[in-house]
N, C-alpha and C positions, 0 to 999 in steps of 0.2 A: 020424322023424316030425317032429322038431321043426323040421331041416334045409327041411324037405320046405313045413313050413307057412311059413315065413320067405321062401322062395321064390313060393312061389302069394300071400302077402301084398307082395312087390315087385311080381310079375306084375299084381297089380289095380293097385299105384298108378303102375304104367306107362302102363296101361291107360286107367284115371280121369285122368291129367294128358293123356293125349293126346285124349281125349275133350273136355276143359274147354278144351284151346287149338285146335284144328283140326275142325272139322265139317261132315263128307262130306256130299255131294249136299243142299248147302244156298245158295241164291242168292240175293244183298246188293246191296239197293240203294243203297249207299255206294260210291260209284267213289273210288278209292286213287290214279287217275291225274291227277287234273285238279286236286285240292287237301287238302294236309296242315294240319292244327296240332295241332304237341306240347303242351301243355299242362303245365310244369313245376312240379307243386306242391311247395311247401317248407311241410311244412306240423306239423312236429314245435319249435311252441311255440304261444304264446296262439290263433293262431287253428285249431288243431287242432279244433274244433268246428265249423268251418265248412267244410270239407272235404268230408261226407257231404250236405250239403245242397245244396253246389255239384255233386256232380256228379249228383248225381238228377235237376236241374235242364237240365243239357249232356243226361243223356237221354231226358228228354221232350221237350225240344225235337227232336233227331234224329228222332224219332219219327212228324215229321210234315214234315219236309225233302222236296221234289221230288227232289232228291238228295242227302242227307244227305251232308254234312261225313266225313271221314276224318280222326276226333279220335283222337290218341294223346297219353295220358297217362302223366306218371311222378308217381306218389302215393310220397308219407312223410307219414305223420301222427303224432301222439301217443297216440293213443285207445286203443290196448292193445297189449303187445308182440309178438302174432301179427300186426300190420300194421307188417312189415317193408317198406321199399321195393318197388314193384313197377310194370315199365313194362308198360302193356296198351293195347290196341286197343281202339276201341267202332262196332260196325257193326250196320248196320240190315238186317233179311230185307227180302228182295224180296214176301214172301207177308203178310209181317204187320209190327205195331209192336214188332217182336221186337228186343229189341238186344244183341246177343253180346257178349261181353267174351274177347278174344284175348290170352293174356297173352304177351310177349314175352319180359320176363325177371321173375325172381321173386330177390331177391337174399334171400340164408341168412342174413346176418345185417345188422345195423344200420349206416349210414353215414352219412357227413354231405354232405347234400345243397347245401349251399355250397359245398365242395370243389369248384374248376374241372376237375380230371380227371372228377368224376363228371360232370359238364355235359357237358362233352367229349364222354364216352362216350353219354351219353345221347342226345347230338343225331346223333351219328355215326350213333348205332345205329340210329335213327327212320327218317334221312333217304337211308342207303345201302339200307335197304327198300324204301322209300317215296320215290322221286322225283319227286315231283308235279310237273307245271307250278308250279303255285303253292304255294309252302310258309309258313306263319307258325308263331310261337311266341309260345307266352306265359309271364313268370313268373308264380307266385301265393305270394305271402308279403307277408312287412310291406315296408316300403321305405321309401327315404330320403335318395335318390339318392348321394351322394358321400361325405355328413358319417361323417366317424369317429365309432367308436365311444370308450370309456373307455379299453379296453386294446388302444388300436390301439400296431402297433411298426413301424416301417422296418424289420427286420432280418431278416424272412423268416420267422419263427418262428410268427409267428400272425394269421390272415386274420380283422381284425377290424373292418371298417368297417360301418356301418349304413345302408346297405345295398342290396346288393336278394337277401334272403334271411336266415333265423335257423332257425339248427338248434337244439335242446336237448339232444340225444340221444347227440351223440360223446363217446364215452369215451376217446379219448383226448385232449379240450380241456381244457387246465386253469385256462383263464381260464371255465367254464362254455358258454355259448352261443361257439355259431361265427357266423359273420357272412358275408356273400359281399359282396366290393367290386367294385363296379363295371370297375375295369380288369380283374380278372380275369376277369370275366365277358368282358370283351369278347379277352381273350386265349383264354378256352377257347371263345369259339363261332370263334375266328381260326382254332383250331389244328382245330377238326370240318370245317370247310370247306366251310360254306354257308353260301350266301345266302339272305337271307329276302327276300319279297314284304313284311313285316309285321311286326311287334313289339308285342305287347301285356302291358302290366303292371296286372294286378290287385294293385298294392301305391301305399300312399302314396309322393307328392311324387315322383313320377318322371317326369311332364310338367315336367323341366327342360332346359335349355339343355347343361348339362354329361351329361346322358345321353346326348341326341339327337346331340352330337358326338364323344363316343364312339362310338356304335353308326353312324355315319353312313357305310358301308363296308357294314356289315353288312347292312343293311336298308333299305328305299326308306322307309316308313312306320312312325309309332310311335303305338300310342292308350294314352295314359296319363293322367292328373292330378297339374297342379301343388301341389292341395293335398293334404290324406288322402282316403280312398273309408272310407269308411263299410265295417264289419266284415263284412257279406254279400255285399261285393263287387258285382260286375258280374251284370245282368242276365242271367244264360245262357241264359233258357229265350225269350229276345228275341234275343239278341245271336251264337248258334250259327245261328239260321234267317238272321238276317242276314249270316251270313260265309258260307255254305252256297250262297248266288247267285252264289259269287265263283267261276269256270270257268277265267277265263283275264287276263292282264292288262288284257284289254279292258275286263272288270265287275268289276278290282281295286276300283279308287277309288268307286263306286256303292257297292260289296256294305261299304266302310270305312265310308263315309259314313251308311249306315242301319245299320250296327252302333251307331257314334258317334252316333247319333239314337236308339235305345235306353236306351243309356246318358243319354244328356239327363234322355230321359223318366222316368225310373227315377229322376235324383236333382235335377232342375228346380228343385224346391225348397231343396234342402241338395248342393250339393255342385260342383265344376267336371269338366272332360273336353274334352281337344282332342285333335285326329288333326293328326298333324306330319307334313312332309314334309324329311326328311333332307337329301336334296340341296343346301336352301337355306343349311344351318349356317353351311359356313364362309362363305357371303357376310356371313354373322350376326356371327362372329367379328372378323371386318374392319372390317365398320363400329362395333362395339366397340370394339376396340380405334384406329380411327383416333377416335373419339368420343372416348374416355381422350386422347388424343394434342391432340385439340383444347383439352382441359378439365384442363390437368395445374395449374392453379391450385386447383381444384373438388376435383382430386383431396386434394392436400395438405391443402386445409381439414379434408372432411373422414376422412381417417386422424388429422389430428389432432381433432376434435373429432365421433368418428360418431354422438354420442346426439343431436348437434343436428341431423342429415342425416338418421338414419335414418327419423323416423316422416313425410319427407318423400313417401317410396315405399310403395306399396302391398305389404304382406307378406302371404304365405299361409301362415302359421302357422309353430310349433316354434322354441324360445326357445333359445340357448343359457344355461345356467344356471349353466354353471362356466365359471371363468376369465375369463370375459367378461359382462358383465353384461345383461342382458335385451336380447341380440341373435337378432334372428331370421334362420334357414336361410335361408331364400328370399324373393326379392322379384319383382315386377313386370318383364318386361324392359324393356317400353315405358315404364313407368312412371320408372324410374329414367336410363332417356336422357332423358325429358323433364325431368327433375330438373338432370339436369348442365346441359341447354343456359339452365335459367334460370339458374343461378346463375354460370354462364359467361358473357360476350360473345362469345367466342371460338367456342364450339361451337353444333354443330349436329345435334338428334337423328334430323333426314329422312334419313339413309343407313341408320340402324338401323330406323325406319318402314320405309322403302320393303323391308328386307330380312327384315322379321318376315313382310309379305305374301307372300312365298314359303314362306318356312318352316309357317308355321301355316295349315292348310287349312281349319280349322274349329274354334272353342272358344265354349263356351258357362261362364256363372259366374251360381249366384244371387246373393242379395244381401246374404247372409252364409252363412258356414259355420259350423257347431256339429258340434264333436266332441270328445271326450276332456277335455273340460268345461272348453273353451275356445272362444271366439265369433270369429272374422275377420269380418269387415264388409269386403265386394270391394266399395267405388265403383269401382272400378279391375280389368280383367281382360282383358288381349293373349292368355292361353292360356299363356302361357311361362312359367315359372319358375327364379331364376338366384339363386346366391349374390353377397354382395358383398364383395370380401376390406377396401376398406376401413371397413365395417362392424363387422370384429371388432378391428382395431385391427392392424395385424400384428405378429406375434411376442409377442400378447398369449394367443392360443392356438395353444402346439406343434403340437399334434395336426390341426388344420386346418391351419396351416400345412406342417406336411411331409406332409398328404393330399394336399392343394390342388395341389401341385407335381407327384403322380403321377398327375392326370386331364389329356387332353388339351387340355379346353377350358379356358381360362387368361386371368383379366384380370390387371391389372396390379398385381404383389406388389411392388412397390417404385414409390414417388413420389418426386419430385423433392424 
């Protein structure tokens, strides 16, 4: 009997899980063919409370789509230990405002979602389903494009940069929190092997220069922000209806651009947001770097003296606090070529101008930011955001310094 009831108790949850991912003679107004976005939440530390709001959000909006978006998400969160990892579908009936939740994979136990295998797999898994004409992603965690974390190491042993990504949850990290650094990110979407239409990060300071050239292979388009985003993130219940007109690469850049106008409107007040166009980087990098090349006087001064340079440039927040003294992550791009060519004779920052206006398709900045209870004041705001290595001194911080050397985009670590 007991046999018997162990068996008819498998039976039903064969039953009930095939019931809960596949459901017969039911017809969806979500076409799977025409456009994808995964949705990559990392969401097992502080912002773990924001998870459930956000996606409530992504489906009401579907709910009223002409043709609703083909959103597939991969959630980890914190909020209790029965939400284990889990990659699921969310599709709209054809009869009503009905929105099924198709689960893909349901993982047994705990992982860590910064792990570039797990990305890997995740995007693999999405996108060999689902080959949409047009495919995006997006992360959703903290972020912070490049800057190492405390216990970052060269030695392979432990992925700790900050970020785009933070796990709390692995048990087998023994520095605490996992981290996900940016090259590996771009090695694990290398190794899943696709191309995006699209990249979007709901995490601070990843409207930077050093992302966009990273991922510039990867993706035609990136909508991020070079300073924080505010803790509830992106508009979804705007910003899904706006990506949802996107069909084909014809109404790619439209359906970007009133995404991007969402988000404006959403944080007009407090906050920045540009949509970038990839392509233009490395013109970006060039005239950079031939800029440094003009202005290698400028540069010397200041490596040697960057507290008198730095508050020349417009910053978008985040201090370094150790090792270096009240240096901030990022700056202005435009802002800081305008800089060098004053203090230059030699240089000239029109190659960097002319090469931002490819790059950046649209940014908007209020006229300060408030958050984390700190104030930026933007007189100043091209959309881009970049580090400055002679700002922190070089060799004044290890840890930047042997970051800085393993991200593609690169100014000049050594002055004459």
């Amino acid at each position: 009997m007991r046999k018997l009831m162990f068996l008819a108790m498998g039976l039903l949850a064969v039953l009930c899980t095939a019931c809960h991912n596949h459901i017969d003679n039911v017809s969806y107004a979500t076409s799977e063919s025409e456009h994808t976005l995964l949705i990559y939440m990392m969401g097992d530390n502080s912002l773990s409370s924001y998870v459930e709001p956000n996606l409530s959000a992504i489906k009401n909006a579907l709910k009223t789509c002409d043709t609703p978006l083909n959103v597939v998400i991969y959630r980890d969160n914190l909020t209790a230990d029965k939400n284990l990892p889990v990659l699921f579908q969310l599709k709209r009936r054809a009869d009503s405002e009905k929105i099924d939740t198709i689960y893909l994979k349901q993982w047994s136990s705990d992982i860590d979602s910064t792990d570039p295998e797990v990305i890997a797999d995740v995007v693999h898994r999405t996108f060999s389903r689902f080959d949409s004409d047009i495919k995006g992603i997006e992360f959703w965690s903290h972020g912070l494009s490049w800057i190492p974390s405390s216990n970052f190491t060269t030695d392979g042993t432990t992925r700790a940069t900050a970020y785009i990504g933070e796990d709390n949850s692995s048990t087998d990290n023994k520095n605490g929190s996992s981290f996900g650094e940016l090259w590996t990110l771009r090695e694990a979407l290398e190794s899943a092997d696709v191309h995006f239409n699209y990249a979007m990060f709901d995490a601070c300071n990843m409207g930077t220069a050093e992302v966009a050239y990273e991922l510039r292979d990867l993706c035609d388009y990136i909508l991020a922000a070079p300073t924080e985003i505010l803790g509830y993130g992106f508009p979804y219940n705007n910003m899904i209806a706006s990506l949802s007109t996107v069909r084909d690469t014809a109404s790619l850049l439209s359906g970007l651009t009133a995404a991007y106008e969402d988000f404006k409107t959403k944080y007009e007040d407090n906050g920045t947001f540009s949509l970038l166009r990839t392509a233009g980087f490395q013109r970006l990098l060039d005239a950079c770097l031939a800029l440094e090349d003009e202005a290698a006087d400028a540069l010397t001064n200041m490596a040697a003296n960057p507290a008198q340079w730095q508050s020349h440039v417009q910053n978008y927040g985040r201090k370094i606090t150790s090792e270096v003294s009240s240096r901030y992550y990022f700056y202005d791009v435009q802002s800081w070529a305008d800089m060098l060519s004053q203090i230059s004779a030699t240089a000239d920052a029109s190659g960097v101008t002319d090469a931002l206006t490819e790059c950046v398709v649209a940014h908007y900045n209020s006229e300060k930011f408030e958050a984390t209870g700190s104030t930026i004041n933007l007189s100043r705001c091209c959309g881009l955001g970049m580090s400055v290595p002679q700002f922190w001194t070089l060799s004044g911080n290890s840890n930047l310094d042997e970051a800085y050397k393993l991200i593609q985009w690169n100014l000049k670590t050594e002055v004459p």
